[in-house]
C-alpha positions in Angstrom: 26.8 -12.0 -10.3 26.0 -15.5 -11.6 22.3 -16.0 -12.2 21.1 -12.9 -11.4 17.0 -13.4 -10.5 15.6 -11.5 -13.2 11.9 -11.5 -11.3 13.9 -9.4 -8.7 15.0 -6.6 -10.7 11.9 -6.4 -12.7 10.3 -6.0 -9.2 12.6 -3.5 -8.3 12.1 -1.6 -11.7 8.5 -1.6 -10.6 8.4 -0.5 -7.3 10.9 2.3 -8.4 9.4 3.8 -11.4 7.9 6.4 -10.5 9.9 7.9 -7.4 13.3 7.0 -8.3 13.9 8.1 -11.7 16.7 10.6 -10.8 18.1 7.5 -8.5 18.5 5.6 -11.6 19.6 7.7 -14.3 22.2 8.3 -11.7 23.2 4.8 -11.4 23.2 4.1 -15.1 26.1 7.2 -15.8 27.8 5.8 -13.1 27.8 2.6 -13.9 28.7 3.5 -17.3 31.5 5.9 -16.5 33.0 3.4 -14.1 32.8 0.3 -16.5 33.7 1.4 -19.1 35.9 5.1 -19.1 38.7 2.7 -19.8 37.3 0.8 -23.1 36.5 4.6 -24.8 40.0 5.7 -23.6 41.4 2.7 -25.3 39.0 1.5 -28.2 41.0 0.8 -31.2 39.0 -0.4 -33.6 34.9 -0.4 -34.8 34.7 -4.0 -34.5 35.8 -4.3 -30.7 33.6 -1.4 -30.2 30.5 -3.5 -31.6 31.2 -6.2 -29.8 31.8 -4.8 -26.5 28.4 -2.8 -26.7 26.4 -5.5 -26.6 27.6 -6.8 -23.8 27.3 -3.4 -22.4 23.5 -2.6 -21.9 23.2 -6.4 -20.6 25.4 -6.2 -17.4 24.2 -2.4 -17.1 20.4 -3.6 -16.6 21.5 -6.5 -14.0 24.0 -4.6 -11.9 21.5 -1.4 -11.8 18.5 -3.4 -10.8 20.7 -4.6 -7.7 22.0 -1.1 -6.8 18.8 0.5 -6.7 18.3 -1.1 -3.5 21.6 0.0 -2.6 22.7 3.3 -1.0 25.9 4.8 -3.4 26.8 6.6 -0.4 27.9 3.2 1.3 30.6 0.6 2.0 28.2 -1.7 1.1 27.4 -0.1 -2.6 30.8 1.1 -3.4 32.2 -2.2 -3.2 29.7 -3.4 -5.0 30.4 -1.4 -7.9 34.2 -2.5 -7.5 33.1 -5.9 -8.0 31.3 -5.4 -11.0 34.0 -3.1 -12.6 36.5 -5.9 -11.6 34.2 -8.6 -13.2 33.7 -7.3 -16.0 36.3 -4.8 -17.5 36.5 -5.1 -21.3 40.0 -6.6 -20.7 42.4 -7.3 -17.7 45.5 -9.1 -17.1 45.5 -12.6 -15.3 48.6 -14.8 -13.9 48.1 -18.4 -15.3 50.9 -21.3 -14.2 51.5 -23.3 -17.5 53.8 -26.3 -17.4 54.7 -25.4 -13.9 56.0 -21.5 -15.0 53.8 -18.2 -14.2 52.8 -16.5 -17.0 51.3 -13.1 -17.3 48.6 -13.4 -20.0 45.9 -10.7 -21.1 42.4 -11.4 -21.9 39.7 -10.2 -23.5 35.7 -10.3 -22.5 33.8 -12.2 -24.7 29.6 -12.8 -24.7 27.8 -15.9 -25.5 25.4 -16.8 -28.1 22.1 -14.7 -27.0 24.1 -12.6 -24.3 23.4 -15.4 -21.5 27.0 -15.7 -20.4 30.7 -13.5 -21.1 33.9 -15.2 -20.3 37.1 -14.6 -20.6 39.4 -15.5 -23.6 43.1 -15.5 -24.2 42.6 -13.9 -27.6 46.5 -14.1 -28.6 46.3 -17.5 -28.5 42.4 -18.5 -29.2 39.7 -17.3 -31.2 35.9 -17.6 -30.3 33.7 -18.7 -33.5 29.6 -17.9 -32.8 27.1 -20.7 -33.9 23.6 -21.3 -34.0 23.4 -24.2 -31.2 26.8 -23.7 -29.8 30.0 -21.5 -29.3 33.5 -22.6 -29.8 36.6 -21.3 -28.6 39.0 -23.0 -30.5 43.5 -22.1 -31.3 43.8 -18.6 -33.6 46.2 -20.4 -35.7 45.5 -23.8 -37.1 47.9 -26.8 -35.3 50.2 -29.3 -37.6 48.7 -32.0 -39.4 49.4 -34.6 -37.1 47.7 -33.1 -34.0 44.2 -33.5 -32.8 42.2 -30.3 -32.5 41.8 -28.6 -29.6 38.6 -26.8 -28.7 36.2 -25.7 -25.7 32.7 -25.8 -26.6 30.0 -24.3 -25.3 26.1 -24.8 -25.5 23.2 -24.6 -24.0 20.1 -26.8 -23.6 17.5 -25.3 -22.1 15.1 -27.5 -20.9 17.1 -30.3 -19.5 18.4 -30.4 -15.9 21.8 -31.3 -15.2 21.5 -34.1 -13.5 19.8 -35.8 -16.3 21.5 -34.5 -19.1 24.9 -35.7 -18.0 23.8 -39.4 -17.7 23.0 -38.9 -21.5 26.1 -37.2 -21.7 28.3 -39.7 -20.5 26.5 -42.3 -23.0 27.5 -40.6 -25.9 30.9 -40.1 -24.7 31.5 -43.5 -24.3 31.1 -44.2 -27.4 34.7 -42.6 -28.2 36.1 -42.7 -24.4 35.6 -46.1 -23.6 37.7 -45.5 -20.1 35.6 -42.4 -19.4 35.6 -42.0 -15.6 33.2 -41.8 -13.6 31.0 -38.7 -12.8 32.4 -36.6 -10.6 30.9 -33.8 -8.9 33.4 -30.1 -9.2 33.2 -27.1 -7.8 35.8 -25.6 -9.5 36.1 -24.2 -12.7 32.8 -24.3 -12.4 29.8 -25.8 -10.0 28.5 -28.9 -11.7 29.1 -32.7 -13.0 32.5 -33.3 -14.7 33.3 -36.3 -17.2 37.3 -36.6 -18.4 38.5 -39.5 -20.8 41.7 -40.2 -22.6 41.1 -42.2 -25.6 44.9 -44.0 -25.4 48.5 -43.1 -23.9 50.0 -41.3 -26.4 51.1 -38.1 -26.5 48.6 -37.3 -29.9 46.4 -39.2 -27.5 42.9 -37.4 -27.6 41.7 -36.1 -24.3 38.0 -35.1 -23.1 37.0 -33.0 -20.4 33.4 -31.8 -20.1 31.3 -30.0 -17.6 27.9 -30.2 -17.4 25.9 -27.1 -15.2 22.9 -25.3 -14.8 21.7 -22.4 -16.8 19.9 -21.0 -13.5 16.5 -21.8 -15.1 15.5 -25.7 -15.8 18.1 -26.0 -17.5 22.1 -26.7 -18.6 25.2 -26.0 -20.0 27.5 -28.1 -21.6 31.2 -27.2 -21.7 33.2 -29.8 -23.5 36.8 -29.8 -24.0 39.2 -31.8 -26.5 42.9 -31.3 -26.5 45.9 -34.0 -26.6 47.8 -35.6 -23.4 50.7 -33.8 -24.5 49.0 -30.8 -24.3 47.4 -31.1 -20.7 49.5 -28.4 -19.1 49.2 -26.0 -21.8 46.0 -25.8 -23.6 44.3 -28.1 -20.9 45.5 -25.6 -18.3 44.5 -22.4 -20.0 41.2 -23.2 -21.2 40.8 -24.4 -16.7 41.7 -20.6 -16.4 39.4 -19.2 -19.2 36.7 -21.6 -17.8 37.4 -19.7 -14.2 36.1 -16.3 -15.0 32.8 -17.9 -17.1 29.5 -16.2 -15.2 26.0 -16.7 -16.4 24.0 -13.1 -17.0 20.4 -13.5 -17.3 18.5 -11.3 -19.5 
């Protein structure tokens, strides 16, 4: 579902306009029975029910534009609506090894600053604060004094690609990493350029680990993570999961 091509399904809205009305309608109660019977069934409060209808009506219009061209009668189209009600169920349950023990962990769907991506977050443990420029998923509760804080930001820059940006990237992060590896190309949390430093071996020792994507368009995103070597295999290793299910949603 990652960078849906938005020309596509406005091409598709075109050509169907007029004949497939009924086709559509169709596909929107579907799509909105199957997504989302669970959330009304379990919706406990007014504020997760704001927050989850916005995200709502965005991956209704991409998935929908893709199953007009799709027979519901198929393999082909019910799995595809499997993997969208998989992807993106208001919350699910994940298995997460931290510090070498499986750990059964819920999460909760979360969208982006101007609805461009959702992700996943562990909300027990994290909260996710909305900015102007940026978004940041950062611990519920504060840590001691003594401990660095840990965080995963996210922000996007529209009109730089990638492989430029993280050059300038890596600049800046020198500045406080001077040991900053190299730049290494990931598939895995996410497709892209990653840059990881430890500023000192110390278990308070402040770590970085930053991705740098595309947005789909011209340009990227910059995920940057801070945490403590101590904390590698705990908050490092969650906020690798949470990073997993991040998918870009055009509008």
């Amino acid at each position: 579902m990652s960078n849906i091509d938005k020309k596509a399904i406005d091409d598709l809205h075109a050509r169907t306009e007029k004949d497939s009305l009924g086709l559509k309608d169709e596909i929107w109660v579907m799509l909105e029975n199957e997504l989302f019977s669970a959330e009304r069934k379990t919706r406990k409060d007014s504020r997760k029910t704001k927050k989850r209808s916005r995200v709502m009506p965005l991956i209704l219009t991409a998935a929908a534009g893709i199953l007009i061209t799709l027979s519901l009668q198929t393999d082909t189209g019910a799995a595809f609506v499997k993997g969208i009600k998989d992807m993106f169920v208001p919350e699910k349950e994940v298995i997460q090894n931290i510090e070498g023990q499986d750990e059964e962990t819920k999460v909760q769907l979360n969208e982006g600053t101007d609805s461009e991506y959702v992700i996943y977050v562990d909300e027990e443990r994290y909260k996710m604060i909305k900015g102007e420029e940026s978004d940041l998923i950062t611990t519920k509760d504060p840590l001691p004094e003594n401990y660095p804080d840990v965080s995963m930001e996210i922000k996007q820059l529209p009109d730089i690609k990638p492989e430029l940006l993280v050059e300038q990237y890596e600049e800046g992060l020198k500045k406080d990493f001077p040991e900053l590896r190299a730049i290494e190309e990931v598939t895995e949390p996410v497709t892209g350029y990653l840059l990881h430093g430890i500023n000192g071996n110390q278990p308070d020792s402040v770590v970085v680990h930053a991705y740098v994507i595309s947005n789909g368009k011209e340009g990227s995103f910059i995920i940057t993570q801070y945490y403590f070597l101590e904390a590698a295999e705990g908050h490092g290793a969650r906020f690798h999961r949470m990073l997993e299910t991040f998918e870009i949603v055009e509008l």
